[in-house]
C-alpha positions in Angstrom: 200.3 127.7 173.3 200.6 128.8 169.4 197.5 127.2 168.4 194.5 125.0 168.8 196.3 123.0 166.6 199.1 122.7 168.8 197.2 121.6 171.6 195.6 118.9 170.0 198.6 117.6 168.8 200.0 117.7 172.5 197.1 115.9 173.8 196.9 113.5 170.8 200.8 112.9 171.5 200.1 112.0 175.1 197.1 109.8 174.4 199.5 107.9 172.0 197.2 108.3 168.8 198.6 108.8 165.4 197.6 111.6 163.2 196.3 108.9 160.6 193.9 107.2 163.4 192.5 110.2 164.5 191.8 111.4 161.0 190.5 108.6 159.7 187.5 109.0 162.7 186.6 112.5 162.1 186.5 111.8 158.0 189.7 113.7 157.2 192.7 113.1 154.8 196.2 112.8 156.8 197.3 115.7 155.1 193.8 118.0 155.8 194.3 116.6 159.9 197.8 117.7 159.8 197.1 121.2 158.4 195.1 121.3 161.8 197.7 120.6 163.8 200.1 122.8 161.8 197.1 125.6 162.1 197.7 126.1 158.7 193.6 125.8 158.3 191.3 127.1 160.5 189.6 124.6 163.1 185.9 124.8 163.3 183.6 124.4 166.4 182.0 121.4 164.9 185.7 119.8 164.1 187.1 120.6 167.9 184.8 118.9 169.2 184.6 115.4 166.7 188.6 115.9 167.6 187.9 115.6 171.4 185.5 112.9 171.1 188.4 110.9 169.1 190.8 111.7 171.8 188.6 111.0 174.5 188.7 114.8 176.3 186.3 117.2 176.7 186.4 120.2 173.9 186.9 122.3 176.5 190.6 121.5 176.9 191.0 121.6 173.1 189.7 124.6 173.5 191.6 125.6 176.5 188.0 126.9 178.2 187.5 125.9 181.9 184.7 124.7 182.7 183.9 125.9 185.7 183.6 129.2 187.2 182.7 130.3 183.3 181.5 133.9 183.1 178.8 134.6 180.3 179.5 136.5 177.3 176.7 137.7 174.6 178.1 139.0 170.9 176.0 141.7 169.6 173.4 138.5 167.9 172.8 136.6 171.0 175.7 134.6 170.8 177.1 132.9 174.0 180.5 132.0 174.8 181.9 131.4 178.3 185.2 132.9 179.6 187.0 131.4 182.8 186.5 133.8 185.7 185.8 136.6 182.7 189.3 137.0 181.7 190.3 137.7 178.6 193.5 136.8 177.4 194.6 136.8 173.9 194.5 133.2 173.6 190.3 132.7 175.1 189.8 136.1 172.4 190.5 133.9 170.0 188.3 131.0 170.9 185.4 133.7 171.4 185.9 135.1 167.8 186.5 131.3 166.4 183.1 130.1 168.1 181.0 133.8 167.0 182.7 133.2 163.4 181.7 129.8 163.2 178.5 130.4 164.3 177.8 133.2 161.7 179.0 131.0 159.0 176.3 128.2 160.4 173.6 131.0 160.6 174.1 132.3 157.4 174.3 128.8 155.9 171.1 127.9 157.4 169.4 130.7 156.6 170.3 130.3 152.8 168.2 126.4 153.5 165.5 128.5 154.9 165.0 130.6 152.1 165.7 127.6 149.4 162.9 125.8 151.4 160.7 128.8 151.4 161.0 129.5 147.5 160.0 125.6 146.8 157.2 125.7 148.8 156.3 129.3 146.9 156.5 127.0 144.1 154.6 124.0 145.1 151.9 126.5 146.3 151.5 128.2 142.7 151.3 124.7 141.0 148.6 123.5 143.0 146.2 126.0 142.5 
């Protein structure tokens, strides 16, 4: 398998959906969705899983995880993934550094809301006394 891409387009293909139904679920143009497929963009967490809801399998086969007899893996910050029987191959490397990547990204998007949040309540604070 090339890409996550390609696997969704195999299991899309084999559900009989076309590209236009399943983008038109998940809020996507036809062109963005077929970049996806193409893996000419990258495919978040958030978006494998809309996908697999859409096509009516688990994320895990997106994802080409098993999900069972899953060994736990921690990054550095706390971050779990799973690997099947705790295997690495090139292709479940790649998941792990898609799902630690798109987790950082989260994180660091969240904590930028934190701090916004903090600073207005700074504010509030200071006009009320």
């Amino acid at each position: 398998m090339k890409n996550f891409g390609e696997k969704i387009r195999l299991i899309r293909e084999e559900k009989g959906y076309l590209q236009e139904a399943v983008a038109s679920e998940i809020g996507l143009s036809v062109s963005g969705y077929g970049k996806i497929e193409r893996g000419q963009t990258e495919l978040t967490v958030n978006k494998a899983f809309e996908i697999s809801k859409v096509l009516g399998v688990s994320a895990y086969k997106i994802l080409d995880i098993s999900e069972t007899n899953n060994q736990e893996i921690k990054s550095n910050d706390g971050i779990c993934v799973y690997t099947n029987q705790g295997s690495l191959n090139n292709y479940n490397k790649d998941v792990i550094d898609l799902l630690i990547k798109t987790k950082n990204t989260e994180t660091d998007f969240l904590k930028t809301q934190l701090k916004q949040k903090d600073d207005l309540i700074k504010e509030l604070m200071r006009k009320l006394k």
